[in-house]
N, C-alpha and C positions, 0 to 999 in steps of 0.2 A: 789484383787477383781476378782471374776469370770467375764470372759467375757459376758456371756451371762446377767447378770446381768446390768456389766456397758453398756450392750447396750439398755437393757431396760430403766434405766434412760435417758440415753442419749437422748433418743425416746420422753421420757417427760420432755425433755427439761434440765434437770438437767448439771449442765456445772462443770466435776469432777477437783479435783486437786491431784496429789498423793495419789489414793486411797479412803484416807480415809475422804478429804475437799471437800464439794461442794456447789455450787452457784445455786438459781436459781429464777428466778424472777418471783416477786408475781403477784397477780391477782390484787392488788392495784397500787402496781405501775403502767399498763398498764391504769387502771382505770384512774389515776390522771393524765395521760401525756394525754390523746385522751378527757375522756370525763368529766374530771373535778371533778371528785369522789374519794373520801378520803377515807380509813381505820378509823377502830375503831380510833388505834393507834394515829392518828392525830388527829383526833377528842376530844379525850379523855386528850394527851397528850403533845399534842405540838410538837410531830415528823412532817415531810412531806414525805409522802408518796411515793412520787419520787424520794427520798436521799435515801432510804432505800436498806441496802444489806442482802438478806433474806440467811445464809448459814449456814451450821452443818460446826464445826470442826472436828468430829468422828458420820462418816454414820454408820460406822461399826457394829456398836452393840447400841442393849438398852434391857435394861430388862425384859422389857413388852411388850404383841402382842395386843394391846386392841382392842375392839371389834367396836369400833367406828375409830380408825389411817385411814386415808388415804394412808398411806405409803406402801412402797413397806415393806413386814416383811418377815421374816423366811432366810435371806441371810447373817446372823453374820459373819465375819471373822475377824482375827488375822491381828494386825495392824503390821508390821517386821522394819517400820522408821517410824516416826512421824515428818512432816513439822515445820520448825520453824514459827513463830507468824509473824514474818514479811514478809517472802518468801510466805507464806499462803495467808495473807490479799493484799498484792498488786496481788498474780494472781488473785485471786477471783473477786477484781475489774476489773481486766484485762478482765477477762471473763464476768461479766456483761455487761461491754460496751460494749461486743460483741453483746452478745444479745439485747441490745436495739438499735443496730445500723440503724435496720429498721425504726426507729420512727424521725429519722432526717430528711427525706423524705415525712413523713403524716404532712401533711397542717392544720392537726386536733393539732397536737404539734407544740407549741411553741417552738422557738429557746432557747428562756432563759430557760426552764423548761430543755428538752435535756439537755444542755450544765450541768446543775445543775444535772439533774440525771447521767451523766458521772464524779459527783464528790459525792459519796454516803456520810452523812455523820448522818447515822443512821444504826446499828449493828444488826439487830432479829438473834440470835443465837437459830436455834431453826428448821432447817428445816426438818431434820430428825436424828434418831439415838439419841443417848442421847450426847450432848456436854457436859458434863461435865466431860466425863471420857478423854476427850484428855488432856494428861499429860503436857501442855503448855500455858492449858488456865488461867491462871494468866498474863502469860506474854503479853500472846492474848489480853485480856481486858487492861492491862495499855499500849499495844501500841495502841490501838482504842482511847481510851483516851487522849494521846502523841500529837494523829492526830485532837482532840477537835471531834470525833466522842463521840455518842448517843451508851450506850451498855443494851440489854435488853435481857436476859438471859433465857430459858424455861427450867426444869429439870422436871422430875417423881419423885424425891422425893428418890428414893430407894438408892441414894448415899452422906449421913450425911458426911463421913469421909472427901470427896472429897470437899466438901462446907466448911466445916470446913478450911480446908487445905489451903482454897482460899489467896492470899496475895493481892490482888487485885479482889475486887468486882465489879459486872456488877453496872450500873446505874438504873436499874431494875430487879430485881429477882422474876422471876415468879416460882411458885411448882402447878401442876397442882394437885389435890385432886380430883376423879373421885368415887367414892365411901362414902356414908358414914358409914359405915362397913367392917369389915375384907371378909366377907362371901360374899358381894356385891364384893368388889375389886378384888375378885378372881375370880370373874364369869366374870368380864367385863373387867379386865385389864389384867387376867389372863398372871403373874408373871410366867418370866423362875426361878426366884429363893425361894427360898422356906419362908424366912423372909422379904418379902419385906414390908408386913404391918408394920412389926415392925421396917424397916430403914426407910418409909415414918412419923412415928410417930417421930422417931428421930430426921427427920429435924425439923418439925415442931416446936416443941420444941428449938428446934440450932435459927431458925427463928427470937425470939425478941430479940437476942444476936450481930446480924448483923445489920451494922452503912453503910445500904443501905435502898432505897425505895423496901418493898416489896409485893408480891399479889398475894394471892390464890387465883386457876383458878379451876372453878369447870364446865366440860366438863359435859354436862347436855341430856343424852340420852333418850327418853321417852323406857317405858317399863323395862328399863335395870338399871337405877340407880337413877332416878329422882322421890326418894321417901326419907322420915326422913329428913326435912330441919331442923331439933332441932340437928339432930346428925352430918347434916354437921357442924352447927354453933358450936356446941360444939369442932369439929375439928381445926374450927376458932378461936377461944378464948383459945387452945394454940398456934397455930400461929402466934398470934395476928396481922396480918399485917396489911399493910397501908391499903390496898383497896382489893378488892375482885372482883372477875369478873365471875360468874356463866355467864358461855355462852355455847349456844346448839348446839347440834350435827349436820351436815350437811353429806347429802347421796351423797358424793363424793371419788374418788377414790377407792383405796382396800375395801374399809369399805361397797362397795355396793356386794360385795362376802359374807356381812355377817350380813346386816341389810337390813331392808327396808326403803322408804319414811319415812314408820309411825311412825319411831325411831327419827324424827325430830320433836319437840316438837314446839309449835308456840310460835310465840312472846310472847302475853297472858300468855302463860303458862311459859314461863323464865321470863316474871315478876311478875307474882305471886308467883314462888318459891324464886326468889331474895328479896320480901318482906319478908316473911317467915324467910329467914335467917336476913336479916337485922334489922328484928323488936327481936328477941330473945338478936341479940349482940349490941343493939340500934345505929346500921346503917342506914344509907338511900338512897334510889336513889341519886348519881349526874349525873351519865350520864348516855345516853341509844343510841344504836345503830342499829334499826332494823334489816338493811340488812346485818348487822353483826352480826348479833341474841347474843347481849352483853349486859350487864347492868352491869354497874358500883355502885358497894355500896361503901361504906366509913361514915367515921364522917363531919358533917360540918365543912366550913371552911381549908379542907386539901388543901392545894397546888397540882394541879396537875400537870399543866406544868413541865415538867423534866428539862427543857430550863432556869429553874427560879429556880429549886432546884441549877443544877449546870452548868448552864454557858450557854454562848448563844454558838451553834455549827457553827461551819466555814464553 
């Protein structure tokens, strides 16, 4: 990893482990220890917010520079060792409890919640880079599993072989679908590789074959892609997944070098396009999350709690 790089992260707080793993703690977690506010995720799902270890297994690369990422882009490298799954997840925690060490002193945190968010037992694979190309993560997921941790997994889609290959699946599988067109996807996800529409169609496809809960995210930019809700649905309906989660853009991070405000679409209007999609694939609202600009579709009657699909976490 370039130095100057990893000092940039650092800076934002990002806490590395051998390159290419890093940890870094969410804006909910801080949320839920001080002033009692939850994530979508808990809301939605039955995670807590405070258990939650937000980390990539491979910073290193992803395929896509999208025009909405917050993330740091354009700093790809070659990974030369890859961490194993258990040496990986116990630093990581290591290093979150670092970072939360401050909050054992704010009077605004609880003792009990502290003491529980020093024992994570909630996985968002997902912080940056694509996780799915670290060549270990099967083993990754069933030692998270091992530990009765919560695993919920975010990919781009542009890697079918790797999902396929999985021997062990997250507890959540999210694909994010950012486009409802090839010609859309390239202007706003704008692909280092040249097929990527056609390995995102792939998965898609791979999607009702896997004996996991899973859920297209459809990252909702006004001006940029938050147009044809018949052609995302039609997207959906090979995917067919459990639940769907159109959720809108925010003018945070890198992504304000390349949008404005007005690329954030209002509430209002991500629930009107989620209706859109949910009335064509006879969806409906179950949950809605304002300040998480989220909506949750699905069929009645789905189970959402992940806690009750499988098992209550330790």
């Amino acid at each position: 990893m370039d130095k100057d790089y990893r000092a940039l992260l650092e800076k934002q707080q990002y806490r590395i482990y051998r390159d290419h793993s890093a940890v870094k703690m969410c804006h909910w977690l801080k949320e839920s220890l001080i002033h009692g506010r939850t994530c979508y995720k808990q809301d939605f799902y039955g995670i807590k917010s405070h258990r939650c270890l937000q980390m990539t297994p491979a910073i290193n690369e992803c395929s896509h520079q999208c025009v909405f990422c917050w993330r740091v882009q354009g700093k790809d490298f070659e990974v030369k060792e890859w961490a194993e799954p258990k040496e990986m997840l116990d630093a990581l925690i290591e290093k979150q409890r670092k970072l939360i060490t401050g909050f054992k002193g704010d009077d605004r945190c609880s003792r009990e919640m502290y003491e529980e968010a020093r024992l994570p037992n909630q996985v968002a694979i997902s912080l940056a880079g694509e996780p799915i190309t670290y060549p270990h993560l099967s083993d990754f997921l069933k030692e998270c599993h091992s530990r009765g941790m919560m695993t919920f997994l975010v990919t781009n889609g542009t890697y079918p072989e790797q999902i396929e290959a999985l021997d062990t699946l997250p507890r959540q599988l999210y694909v994010t679908v950012a486009a409802p067109d090839r010609d859309t996807y390239r202007k706003v996800c704008i692909p280092k590789i040249d097929d990527g529409w056609e390995r995102i169609m792939r998965t898609l496809e791979l999607l009702p074959s896997l004996d996991t809960r899973t859920v297209v995210r459809h990252t909702l930019v006004k001006g940029w892609n938050m147009h044809n809700p018949e052609k995302y649905a039609e997207l959906d309906r090979i995917a067919d997944p459990d639940l769907i989660e159109p959720k809108g853009y925010v003018f945070v991070g890198g992504s304000r070098q390349r949008l404005s405000m007005d690329c954030m679409p209002s509430f209002k209007e991500i629930r009107e396009f989620s209706d859109e999609i949910g009335s064509v694939l006879g969806m409906e609202v179950l949950r809605e999350k304002e300040d998480s600009r989220v909506v949750l579709l699905g069929r009645p009657g789905i189970e959402l709690d992940v806690t009750k699909l499988y098992g209550s976490q330790r």
